[in-house]
C-alpha positions in Angstrom: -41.7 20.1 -0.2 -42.7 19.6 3.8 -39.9 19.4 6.2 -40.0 16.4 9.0 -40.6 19.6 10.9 -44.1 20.5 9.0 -45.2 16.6 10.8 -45.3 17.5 14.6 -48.1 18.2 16.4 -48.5 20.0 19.5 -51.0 19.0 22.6 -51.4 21.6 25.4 -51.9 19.3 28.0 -48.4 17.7 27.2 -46.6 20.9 28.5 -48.6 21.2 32.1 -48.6 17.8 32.7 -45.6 15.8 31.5 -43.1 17.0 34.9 -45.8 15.9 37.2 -45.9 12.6 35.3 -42.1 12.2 35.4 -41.8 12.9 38.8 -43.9 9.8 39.4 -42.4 7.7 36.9 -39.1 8.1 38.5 -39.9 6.8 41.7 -42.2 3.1 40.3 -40.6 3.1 37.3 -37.9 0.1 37.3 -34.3 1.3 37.3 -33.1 -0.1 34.0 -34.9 -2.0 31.0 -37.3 -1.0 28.2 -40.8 1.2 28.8 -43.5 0.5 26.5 -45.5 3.6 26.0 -48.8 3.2 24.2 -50.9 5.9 22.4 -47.6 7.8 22.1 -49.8 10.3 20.9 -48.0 13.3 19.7 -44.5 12.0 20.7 -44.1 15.1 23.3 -43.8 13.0 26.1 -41.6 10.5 24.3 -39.6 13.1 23.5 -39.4 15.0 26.7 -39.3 11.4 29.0 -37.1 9.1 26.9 -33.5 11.1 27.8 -34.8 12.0 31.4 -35.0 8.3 32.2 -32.0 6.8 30.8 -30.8 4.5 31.1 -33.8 3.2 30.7 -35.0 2.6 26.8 -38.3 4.2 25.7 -40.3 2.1 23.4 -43.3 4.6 21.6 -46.0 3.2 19.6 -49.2 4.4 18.5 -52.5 3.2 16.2 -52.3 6.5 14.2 -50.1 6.8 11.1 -50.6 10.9 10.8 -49.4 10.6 15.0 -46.6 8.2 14.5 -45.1 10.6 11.7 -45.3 13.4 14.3 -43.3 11.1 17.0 -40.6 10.9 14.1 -40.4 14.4 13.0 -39.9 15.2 17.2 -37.7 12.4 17.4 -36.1 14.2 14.6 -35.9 17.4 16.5 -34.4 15.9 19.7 -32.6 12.7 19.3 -32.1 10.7 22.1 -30.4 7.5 22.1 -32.6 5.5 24.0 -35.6 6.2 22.1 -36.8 3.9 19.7 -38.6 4.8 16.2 -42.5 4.2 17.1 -44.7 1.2 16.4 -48.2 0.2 15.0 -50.0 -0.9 17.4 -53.9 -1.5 18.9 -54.2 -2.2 22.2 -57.7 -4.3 21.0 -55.0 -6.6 19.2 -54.8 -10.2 20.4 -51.5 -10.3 19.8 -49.3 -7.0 20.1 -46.2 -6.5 17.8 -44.0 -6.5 20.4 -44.5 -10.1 21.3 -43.9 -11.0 17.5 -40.5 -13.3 17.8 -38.6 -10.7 15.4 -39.3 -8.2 18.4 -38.9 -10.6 21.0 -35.0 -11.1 19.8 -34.7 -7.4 19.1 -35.8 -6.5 23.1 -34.0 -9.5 24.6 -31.2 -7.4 25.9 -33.5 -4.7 27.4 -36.7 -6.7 27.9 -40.1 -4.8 28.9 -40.5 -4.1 32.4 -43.3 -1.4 32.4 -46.0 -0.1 29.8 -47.0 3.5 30.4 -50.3 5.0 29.2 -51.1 8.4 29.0 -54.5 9.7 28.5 -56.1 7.1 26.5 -58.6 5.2 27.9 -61.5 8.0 28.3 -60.8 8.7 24.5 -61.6 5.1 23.3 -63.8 2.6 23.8 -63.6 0.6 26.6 -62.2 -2.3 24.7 -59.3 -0.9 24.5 -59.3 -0.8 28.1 -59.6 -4.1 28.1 -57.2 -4.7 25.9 -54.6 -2.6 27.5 -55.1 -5.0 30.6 -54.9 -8.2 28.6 -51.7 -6.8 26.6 -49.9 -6.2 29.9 -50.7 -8.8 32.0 -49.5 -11.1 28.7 -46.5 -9.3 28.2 -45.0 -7.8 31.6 -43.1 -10.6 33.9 -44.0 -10.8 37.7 -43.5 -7.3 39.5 -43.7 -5.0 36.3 -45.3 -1.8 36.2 -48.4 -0.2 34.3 -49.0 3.0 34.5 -52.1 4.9 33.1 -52.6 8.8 33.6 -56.3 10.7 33.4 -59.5 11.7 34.8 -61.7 9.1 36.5 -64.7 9.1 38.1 -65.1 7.8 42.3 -67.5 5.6 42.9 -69.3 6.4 39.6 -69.6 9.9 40.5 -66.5 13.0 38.7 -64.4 14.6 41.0 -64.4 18.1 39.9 -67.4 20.3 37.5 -64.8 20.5 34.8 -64.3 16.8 34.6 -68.0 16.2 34.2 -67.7 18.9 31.4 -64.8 16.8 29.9 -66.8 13.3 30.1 -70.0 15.2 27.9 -68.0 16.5 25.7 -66.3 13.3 24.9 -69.6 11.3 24.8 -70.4 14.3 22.1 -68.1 12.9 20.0 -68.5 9.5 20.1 -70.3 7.7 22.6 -68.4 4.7 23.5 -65.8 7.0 24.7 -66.3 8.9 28.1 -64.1 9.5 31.6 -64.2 5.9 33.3 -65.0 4.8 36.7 -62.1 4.1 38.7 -63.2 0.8 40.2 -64.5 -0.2 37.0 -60.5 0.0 35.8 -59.4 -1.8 38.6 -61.0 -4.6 38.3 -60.4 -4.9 34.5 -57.0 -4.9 35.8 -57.4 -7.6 38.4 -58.9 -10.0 36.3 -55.8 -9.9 34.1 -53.5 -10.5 37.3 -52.5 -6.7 38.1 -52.9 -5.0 41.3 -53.4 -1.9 42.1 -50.1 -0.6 44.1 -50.6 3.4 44.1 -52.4 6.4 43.3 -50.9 9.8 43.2 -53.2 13.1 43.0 -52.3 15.3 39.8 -52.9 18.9 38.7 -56.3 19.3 36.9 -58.1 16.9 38.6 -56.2 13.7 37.2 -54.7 10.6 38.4 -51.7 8.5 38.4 -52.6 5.2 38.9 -49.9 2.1 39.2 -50.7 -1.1 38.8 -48.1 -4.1 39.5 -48.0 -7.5 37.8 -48.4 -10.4 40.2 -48.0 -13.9 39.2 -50.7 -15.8 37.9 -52.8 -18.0 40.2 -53.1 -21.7 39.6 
């Protein structure tokens, strides 16, 4: 009989990259309230972010049942009180689960006041780029925070040999997804009402980039 333990999976990158992340999340991140990660992934960051960030409350969620399972069996591993079980969700979803009204009531004392995103956009199709931006600009209020992580291309062109190695390999296997160009991103963001606020530099040729809800226009 598998343990919750057999469930977790491991991702390399996860280990290099996740005190770089958290350095920048502590400084945009708002001070209290919930963050909405999407494509939890593996639950590593969850995991390692949730109790380094309290008191804020981590919210994980992810498409994948088999990944969702390894976020629980983590969770399992190192409990934290301000992490939540993950949920189902598609960013290319018109309407996420977290607006649902059962969730609305559940998040009303710790509402959402950022959505992180880790290394998901070049491994998709762009849709769910655009859905990310709809999803966030629908549910984060004035002034809250998205933050994405991963390789883009400047001005069409990649920033580093290996990066270009990463974007072929990618279109390998399937060829909707790819390494995006960072203008491109921004103004998928900008039609949805969310400006771009910062870029940070990261290890292995990656960004941070933070993007801040204004209000709507009109």
């Amino acid at each position: 009989m598998k343990t919750p333990q057999d469930a977790r999976q491991y991702a390399p990158a996860t280990q290099r990259n996740r005190e770089p992340i958290l350095e920048v999340l502590l400084q945009v991140l708002p001070a209290s309230g919930t963050i909405l990660e999407i494509a939890s992934g593996t639950g590593e960051h969850a995991v390692f972010f949730a109790p380094r960030l309290s008191p804020r409350k981590w919210l994980p969620t992810d498409a994948n049942s088999q990944l969702r399972a390894s976020l629980i069996a983590w969770a399992e591993k190192f409990p934290c009180d301000n992490l939540y079980p993950p949920l189902e969700l598609d960013v290319r979803e018109p309407v996420w689960v977290v607006e649902k009204e059962a969730l609305t009531e559940w998040l009303h004392t710790s509402p959402i006041v950022a959505i992180v995103n880790i290394n998901m956009i070049h491994i998709s199709p762009w849709s769910a780029c655009l859905g990310l931006m709809a999803g966030a600009s629908r549910i984060l209020s004035p002034g809250g925070i998205l933050y994405l992580y991963g390789p883009f291309k400047q001005g069409g062109e990649h920033t580093a040999p290996s990066n270009a190695a990463f974007d072929e390999s990618l279109r390998a296997q399937n060829p909707e997804w790819g390494v995006r160009n960072f203008d491109d991103v921004v103004a998928a963001a900008s039609a949805q009402n969310l400006v771009l606020k910062h870029t940070y530099q990261m290890p292995a040729n990656n960004l941070s980039v933070v993007f801040q809800r204004s209000a709507n226009l009109g």
